[in-house]
C-alpha positions as CSV (number, residue, x, y, z in Angstrom):
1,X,-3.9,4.6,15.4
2,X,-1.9,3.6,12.8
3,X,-3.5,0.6,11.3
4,X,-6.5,2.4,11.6
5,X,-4.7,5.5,9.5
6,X,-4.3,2.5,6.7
7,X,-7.4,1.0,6.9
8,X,-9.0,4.5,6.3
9,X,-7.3,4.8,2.7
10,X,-8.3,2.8,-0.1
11,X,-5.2,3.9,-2.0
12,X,-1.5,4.3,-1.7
13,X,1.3,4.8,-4.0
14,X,3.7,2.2,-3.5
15,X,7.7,2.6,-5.0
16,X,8.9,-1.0,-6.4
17,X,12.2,-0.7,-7.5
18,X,12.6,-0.1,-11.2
19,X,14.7,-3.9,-12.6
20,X,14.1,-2.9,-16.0
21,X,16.8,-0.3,-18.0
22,X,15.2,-0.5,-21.7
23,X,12.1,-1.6,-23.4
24,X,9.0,-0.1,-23.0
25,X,9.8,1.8,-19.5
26,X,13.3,3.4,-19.9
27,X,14.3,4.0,-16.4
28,X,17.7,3.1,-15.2
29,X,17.5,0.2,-12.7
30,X,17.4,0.2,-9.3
31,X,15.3,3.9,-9.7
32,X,12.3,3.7,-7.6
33,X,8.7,4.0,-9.7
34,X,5.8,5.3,-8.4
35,X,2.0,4.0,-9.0
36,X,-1.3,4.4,-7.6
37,X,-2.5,1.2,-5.7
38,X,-6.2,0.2,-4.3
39,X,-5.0,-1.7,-0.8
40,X,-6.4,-3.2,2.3
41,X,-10.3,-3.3,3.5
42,X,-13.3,-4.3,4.5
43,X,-13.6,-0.7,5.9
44,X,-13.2,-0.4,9.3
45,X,-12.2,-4.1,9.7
46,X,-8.8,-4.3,8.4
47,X,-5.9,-6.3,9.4
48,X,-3.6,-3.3,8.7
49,X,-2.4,-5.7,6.6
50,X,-2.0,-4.3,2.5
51,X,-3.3,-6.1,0.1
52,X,-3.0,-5.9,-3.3
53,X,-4.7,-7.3,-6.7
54,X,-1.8,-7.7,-9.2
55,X,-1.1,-8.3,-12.9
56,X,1.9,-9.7,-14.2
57,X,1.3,-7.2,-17.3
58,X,1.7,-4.4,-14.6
59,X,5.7,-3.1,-14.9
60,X,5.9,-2.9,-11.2
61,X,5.1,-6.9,-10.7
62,X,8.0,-7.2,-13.0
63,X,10.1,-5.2,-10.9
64,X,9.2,-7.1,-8.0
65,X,10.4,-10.5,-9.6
66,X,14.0,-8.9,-9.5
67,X,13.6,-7.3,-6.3
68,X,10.5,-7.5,-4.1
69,X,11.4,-4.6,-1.6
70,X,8.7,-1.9,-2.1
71,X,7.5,0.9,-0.1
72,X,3.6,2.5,0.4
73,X,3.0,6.0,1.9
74,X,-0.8,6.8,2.5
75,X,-1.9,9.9,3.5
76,X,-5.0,11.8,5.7
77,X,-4.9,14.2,2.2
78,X,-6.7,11.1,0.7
79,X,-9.3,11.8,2.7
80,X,-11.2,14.6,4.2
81,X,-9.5,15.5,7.2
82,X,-7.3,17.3,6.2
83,X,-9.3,19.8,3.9
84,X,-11.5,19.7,7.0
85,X,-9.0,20.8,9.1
86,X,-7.5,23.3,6.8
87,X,-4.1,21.3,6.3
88,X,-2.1,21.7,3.7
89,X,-1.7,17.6,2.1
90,X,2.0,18.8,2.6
91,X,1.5,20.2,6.1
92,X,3.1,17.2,9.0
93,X,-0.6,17.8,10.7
94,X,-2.1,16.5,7.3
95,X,-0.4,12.6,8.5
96,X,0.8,10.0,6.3
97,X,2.4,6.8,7.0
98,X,5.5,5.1,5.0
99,X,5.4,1.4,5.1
100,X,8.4,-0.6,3.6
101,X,9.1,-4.4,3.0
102,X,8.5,-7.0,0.5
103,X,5.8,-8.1,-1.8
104,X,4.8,-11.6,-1.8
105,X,1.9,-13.3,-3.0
106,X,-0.4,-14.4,-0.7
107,X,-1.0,-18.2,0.6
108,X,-4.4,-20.4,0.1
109,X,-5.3,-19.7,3.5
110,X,-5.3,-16.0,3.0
111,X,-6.8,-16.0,-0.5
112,X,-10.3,-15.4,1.0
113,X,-9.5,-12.8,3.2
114,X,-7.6,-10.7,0.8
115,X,-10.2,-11.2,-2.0
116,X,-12.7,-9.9,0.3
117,X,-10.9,-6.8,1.5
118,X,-10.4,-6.0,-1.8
119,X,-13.6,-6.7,-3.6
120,X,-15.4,-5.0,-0.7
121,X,-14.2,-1.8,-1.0
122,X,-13.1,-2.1,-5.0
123,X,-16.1,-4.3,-6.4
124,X,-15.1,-2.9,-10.4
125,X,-12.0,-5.4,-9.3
126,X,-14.0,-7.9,-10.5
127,X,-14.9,-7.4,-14.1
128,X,-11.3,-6.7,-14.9
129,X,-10.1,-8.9,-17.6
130,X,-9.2,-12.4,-16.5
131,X,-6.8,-12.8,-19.3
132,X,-4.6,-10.3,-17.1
133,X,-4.3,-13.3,-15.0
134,X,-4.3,-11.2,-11.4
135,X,-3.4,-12.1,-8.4
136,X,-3.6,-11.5,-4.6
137,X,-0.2,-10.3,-2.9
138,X,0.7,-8.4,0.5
139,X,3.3,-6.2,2.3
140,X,5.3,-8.0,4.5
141,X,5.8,-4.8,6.7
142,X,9.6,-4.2,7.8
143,X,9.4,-0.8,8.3
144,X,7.2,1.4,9.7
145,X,7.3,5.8,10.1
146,X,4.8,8.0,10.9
147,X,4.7,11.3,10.1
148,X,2.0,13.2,11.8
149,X,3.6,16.9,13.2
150,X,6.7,18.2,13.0
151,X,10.2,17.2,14.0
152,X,10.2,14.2,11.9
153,X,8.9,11.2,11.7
154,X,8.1,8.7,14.8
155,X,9.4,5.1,14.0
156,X,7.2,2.4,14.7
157,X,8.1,-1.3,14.7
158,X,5.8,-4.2,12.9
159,X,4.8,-5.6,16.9
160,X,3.5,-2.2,17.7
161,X,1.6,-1.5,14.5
162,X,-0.5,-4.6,14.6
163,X,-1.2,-4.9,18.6
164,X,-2.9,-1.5,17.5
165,X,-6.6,-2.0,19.4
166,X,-9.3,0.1,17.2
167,X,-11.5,2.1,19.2
């Protein structure tokens, strides 16, 4: 299940788009950049939703003001399946899942839920330094693959991945 496959990893990396050329992070633009991200929650109760506790200090929040396309991939190597199982993280059985679309912030009505995903399963979230001036965002999910043997990976629309019933 593959909302459940997100809601069992309490970090992804996500790609924004590099905007930024010169400065203090030198990459040409439109290069994707990589960084760890703490998504999603409570455990075993997620929307499959991500969420996502932001800085505008953070280079990627930057990037998404120019472009707010992003990508997450999580993986079962976060976890210990697949060293339970013997898979390589590399190895198809070991699965991850790629989600792309765009980052917005979220809405009041959301606020709550998203600060409680997050805060649930990252509590340290809440010492860090208001002056940062964080806020709550999400992935507006576009696209969806699954990568969980070998062949390739299995598309899977938006509709599909959140009519997902946990069991």
């Amino acid at each position: 299940d593959k909302a459940g496959h997100v809601n069992s990893n309490a970090l992804g990396l996500w790609s924004p788009t590099s905007a930024h050329g010169s400065g203090t992070w030198p990459l040409s633009p439109s290069l994707p950049i990589t960084h760890p991200i703490r998504i999603d929650g409570p455990p075993g109760a997620g929307s499959g939703v991500p969420y996502f506790y932001l800085s505008p200090l953070q280079q990627s929040v930057g990037n998404l003001q120019e472009n707010p396309h992003a990508t997450l991939t999580m993986s079962l190597a976060q976890t210990n399946f697949c060293r339970k199982q013997g898979f390589d993280p590399q190895s198809p059985l070991c699965a991850h899942i790629i989600l792309s679309g765009t980052v917005t912030k979220v809405n009041e009505s959301e606020m709550d839920f998203a600060k409680q995903s997050l805060f649930v399963r990252h509590p340290e979230m809440k010492t860090w330094p208001s002056s940062h001036n964080w806020f709550f965002a999400k992935l507006n999910i576009t696209n969806i693959w699954v990568l969980d043997y070998f062949g390739g990976p299995k598309i899977v629309t938006p509709e599909e991945y959140y009519n997902v019933t946990f069991q």
